[in-house]
MARLUM-907735 format. One record per residue (C-alpha): residue number from 0; residue in three letters; x, y, z negated. Coordinates in steps of 0.001 Angstrom, whole numbers, plus 500000, padded with zeros to 6 digits. Example, Ala and Ser with C-alpha at 12.3 -4.5 7.8 and 13.67 -1.06 7.14 Angstrom:
BEGIN
R  num  residu       x       y       z
R    0     ala  512300  495500  492200
R    1     ser  513670  498940  492860
END
This chain:
BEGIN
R  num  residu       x       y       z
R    0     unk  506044  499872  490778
R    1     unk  506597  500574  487060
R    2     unk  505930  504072  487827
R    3     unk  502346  503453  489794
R    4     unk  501318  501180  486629
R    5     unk  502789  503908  483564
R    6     unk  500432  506865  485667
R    7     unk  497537  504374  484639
R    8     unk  497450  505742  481103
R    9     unk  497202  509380  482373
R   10     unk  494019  508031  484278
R   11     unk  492433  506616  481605
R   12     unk  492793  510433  480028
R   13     unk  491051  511399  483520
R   14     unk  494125  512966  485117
R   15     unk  494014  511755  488743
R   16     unk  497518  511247  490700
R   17     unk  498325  510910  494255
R   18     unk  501784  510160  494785
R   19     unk  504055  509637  498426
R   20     unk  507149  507519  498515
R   21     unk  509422  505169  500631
R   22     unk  512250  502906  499719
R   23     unk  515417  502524  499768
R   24     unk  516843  499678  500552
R   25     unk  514300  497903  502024
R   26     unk  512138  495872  500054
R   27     unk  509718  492925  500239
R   28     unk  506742  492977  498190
R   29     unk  504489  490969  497200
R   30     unk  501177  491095  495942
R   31     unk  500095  490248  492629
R   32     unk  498525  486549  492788
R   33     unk  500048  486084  496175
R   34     unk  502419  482249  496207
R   35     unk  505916  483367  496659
R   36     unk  508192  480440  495051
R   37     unk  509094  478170  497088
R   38     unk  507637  479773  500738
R   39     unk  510224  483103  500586
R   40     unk  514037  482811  500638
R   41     unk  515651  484869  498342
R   42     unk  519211  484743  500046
R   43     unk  517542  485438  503227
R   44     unk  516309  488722  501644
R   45     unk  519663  489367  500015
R   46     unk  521571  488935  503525
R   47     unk  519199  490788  504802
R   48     unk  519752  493763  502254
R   49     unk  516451  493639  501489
R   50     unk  515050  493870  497918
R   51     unk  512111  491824  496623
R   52     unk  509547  492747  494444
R   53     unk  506163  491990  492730
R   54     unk  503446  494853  492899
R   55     unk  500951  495147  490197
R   56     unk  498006  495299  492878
R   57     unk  497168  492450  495085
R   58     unk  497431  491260  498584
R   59     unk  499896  490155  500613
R   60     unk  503509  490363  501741
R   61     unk  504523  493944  502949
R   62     unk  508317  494963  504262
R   63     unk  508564  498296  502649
R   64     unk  511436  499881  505636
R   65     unk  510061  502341  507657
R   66     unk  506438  503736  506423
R   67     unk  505060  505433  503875
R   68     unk  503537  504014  500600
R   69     unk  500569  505447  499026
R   70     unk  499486  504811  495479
R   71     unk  496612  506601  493824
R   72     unk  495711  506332  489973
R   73     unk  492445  507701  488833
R   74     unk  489938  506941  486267
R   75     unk  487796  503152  487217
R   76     unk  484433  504711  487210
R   77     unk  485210  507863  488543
R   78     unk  484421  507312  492407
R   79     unk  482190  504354  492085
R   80     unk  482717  500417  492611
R   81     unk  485532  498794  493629
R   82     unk  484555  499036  497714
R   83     unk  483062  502225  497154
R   84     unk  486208  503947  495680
R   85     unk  488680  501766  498077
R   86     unk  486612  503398  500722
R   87     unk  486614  507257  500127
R   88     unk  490510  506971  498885
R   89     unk  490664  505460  502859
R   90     unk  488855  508196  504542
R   91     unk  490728  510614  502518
R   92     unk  494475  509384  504494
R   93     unk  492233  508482  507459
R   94     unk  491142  512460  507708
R   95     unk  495088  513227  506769
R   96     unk  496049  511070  509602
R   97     unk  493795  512469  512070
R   98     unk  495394  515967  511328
R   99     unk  498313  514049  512985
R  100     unk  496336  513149  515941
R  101     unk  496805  509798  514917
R  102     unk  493543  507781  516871
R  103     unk  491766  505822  514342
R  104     unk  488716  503920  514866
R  105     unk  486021  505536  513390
R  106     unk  485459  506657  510290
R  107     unk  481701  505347  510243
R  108     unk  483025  502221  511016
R  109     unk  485539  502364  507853
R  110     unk  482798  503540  505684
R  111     unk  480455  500452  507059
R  112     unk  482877  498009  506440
R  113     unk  484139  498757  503252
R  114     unk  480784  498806  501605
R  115     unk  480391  494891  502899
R  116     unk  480252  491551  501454
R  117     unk  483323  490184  503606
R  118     unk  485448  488210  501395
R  119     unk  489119  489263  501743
R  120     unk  491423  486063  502631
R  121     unk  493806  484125  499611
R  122     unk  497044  485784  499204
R  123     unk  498545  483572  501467
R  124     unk  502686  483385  502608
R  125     unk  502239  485345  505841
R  126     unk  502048  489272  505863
R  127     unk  499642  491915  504969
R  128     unk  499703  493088  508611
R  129     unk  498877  490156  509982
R  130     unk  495260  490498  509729
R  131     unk  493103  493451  509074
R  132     unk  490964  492818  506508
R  133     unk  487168  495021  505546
R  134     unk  487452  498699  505414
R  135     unk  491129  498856  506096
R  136     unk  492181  501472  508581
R  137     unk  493179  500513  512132
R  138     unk  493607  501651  515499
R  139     unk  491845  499749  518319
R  140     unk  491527  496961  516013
R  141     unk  495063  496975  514672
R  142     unk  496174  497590  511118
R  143     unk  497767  500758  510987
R  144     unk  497278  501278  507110
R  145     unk  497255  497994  504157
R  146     unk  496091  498719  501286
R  147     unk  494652  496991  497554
R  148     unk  493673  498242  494306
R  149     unk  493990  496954  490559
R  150     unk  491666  498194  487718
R  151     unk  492604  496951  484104
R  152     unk  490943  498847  480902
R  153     unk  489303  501696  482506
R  154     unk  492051  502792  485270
R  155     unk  492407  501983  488665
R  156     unk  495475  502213  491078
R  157     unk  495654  501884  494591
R  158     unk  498291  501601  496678
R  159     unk  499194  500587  500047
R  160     unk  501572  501031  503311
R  161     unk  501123  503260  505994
R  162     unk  503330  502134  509269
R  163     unk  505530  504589  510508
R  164     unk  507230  501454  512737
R  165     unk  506183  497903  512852
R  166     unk  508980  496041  511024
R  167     unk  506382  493531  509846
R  168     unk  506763  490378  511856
R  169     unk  510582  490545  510002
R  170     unk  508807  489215  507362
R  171     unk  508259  485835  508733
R  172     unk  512260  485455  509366
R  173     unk  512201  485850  505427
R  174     unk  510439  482490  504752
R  175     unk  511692  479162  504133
R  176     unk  509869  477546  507170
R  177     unk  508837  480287  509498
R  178     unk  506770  479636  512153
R  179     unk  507943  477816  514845
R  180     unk  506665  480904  517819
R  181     unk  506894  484427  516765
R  182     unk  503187  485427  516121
R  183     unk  502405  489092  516742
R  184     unk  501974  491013  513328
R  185     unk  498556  492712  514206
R  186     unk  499584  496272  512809
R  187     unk  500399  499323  514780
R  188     unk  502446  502177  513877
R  189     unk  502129  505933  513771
R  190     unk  505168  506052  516268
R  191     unk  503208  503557  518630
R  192     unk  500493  506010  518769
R  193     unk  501235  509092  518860
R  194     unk  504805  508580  520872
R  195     unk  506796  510312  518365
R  196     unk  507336  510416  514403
R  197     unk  506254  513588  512787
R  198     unk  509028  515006  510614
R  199     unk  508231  513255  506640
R  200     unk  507338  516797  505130
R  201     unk  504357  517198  507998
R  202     unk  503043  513676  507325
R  203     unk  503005  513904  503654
R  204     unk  501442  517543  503732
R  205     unk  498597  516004  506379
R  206     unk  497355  513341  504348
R  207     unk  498017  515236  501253
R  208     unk  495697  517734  502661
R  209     unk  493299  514785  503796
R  210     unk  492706  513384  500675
R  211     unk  491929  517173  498738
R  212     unk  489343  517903  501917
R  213     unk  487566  514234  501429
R  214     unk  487505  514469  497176
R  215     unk  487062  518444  497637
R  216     unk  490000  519061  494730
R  217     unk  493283  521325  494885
R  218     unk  496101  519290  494828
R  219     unk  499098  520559  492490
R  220     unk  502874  518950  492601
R  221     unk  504075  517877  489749
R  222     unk  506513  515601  488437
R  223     unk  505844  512797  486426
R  224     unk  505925  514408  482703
R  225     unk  508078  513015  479295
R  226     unk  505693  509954  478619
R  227     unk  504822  508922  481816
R  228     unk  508728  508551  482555
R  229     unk  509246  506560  478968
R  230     unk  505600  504174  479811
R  231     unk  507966  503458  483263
R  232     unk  511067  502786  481611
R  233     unk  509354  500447  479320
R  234     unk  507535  498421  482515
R  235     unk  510985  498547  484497
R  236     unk  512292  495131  483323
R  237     unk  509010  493105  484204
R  238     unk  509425  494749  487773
R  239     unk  513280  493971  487913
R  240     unk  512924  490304  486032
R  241     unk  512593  487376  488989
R  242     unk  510368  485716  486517
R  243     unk  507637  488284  487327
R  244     unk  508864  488381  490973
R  245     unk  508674  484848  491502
R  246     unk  506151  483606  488912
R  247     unk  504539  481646  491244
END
């Protein structure tokens, strides 16, 4: 998380960034403005071996186990509005995960939502997967791919969780009164629909190659350089501090 928020400042000098990671151990996170305290157990989590976090971006609860997260950092004005931009960064994994033969609904129908007026839902205690909100990319309905953006003083980042398994309905065993039925989480997974999981190289190098063919650019790896590393040392302790994680 510090990382995603220090490659802001590259941004604002117009350097774009795409970055692919997953997490280990587990972790819980939880969207900005989202109401944690008091609805989560912490000692559940910790049982659990399961981290907890706070992301800069908003939204709601995601269980980081096994998927992929996303983040991209770019200049604010650079692709358009807010639903304009969170919609080509979507078609860009949405071609990258059709390279995988993943099914997706269709991209016109991505492209149509996100440029609506549909109000996404409070940041309520219940997981991100539960419902898919405007422009979000899903299969037959269901949430395959949450996602949510943040733009402060001229950058943007967004990030988001692409399902390699459903572990989401875990996250309701993590609250302090969990519902009383198990309630179906509403995603899907990559392994759901394609019957297998693609070795992590071949998915990474599919949407990698998704995202250059939608924004027409030529992707170079790269490691984060000498400043970017010291900007996320210097945001680590707000991420690591559980009066940031549980601030409200």
């Amino acid at each position: 998380m510090a990382l995603d928020e220090a490659l802001m400042a590259s941004a604002r000098e117009g350097v774009v960034t795409l970055r692919f990671y997953g997490w280990s151990p587990p972790c819980l996170s939880f969207g900005r403005n989202q109401a944690a305290r008091g609805r989560y157990d912490p000692e559940a989590a910790r049982g659990r071996g399961i981290d907890v976090v706070r992301r800069p971006t908003g939204g709601r609860a995601v269980l980081h186990r096994r998927e992929i997260t996303y983040s991209v950092t770019a200049p604010a004005g650079m692709w358009g509005g807010l639903r304009e931009c969170y919609g080509r960064i979507n078609r860009g994994l949405a071609r990258g995960l059709a390279e995988l033969g993943v099914p997706l609904d269709s991209a016109a129908s991505v492209e149509t939502r996100s440029g609506g007026t549909n109000a996404a839902p409070p940041p309520l205690a219940r997981a991100c997967f539960r419902d898919p909100l405007p422009g979000e990319l899903t299969s037959s309905g269901r949430k395959l791919v949450g996602s949510a953006q943040w733009r402060v003083a001229g950058a943007l980042l967004q990030h988001g969780s692409i399902l390699i398994h459903d572990d989401q309905s875990q996250v309701d065993a993590l609250l302090l009164a969990p519902p009383g039925e198990p309630v179906p989480s509403g995603a899907c997974s990559i392994h759901e629909l394609l019957g297998r999981v693609p070795p992590w190289e071949e998915m990474l190098s599919a949407l990698a190659a998704g995202f250059a063919e939608e924004f027409e650019a030529r992707l170079k790896p790269d490691e984060p350089d000498t400043s970017e590393q010291r900007a996320a040392r210097s945001l680590e302790a707000r991420y690591l501090d559980p009066g940031w994680t549980w601030r409200r």
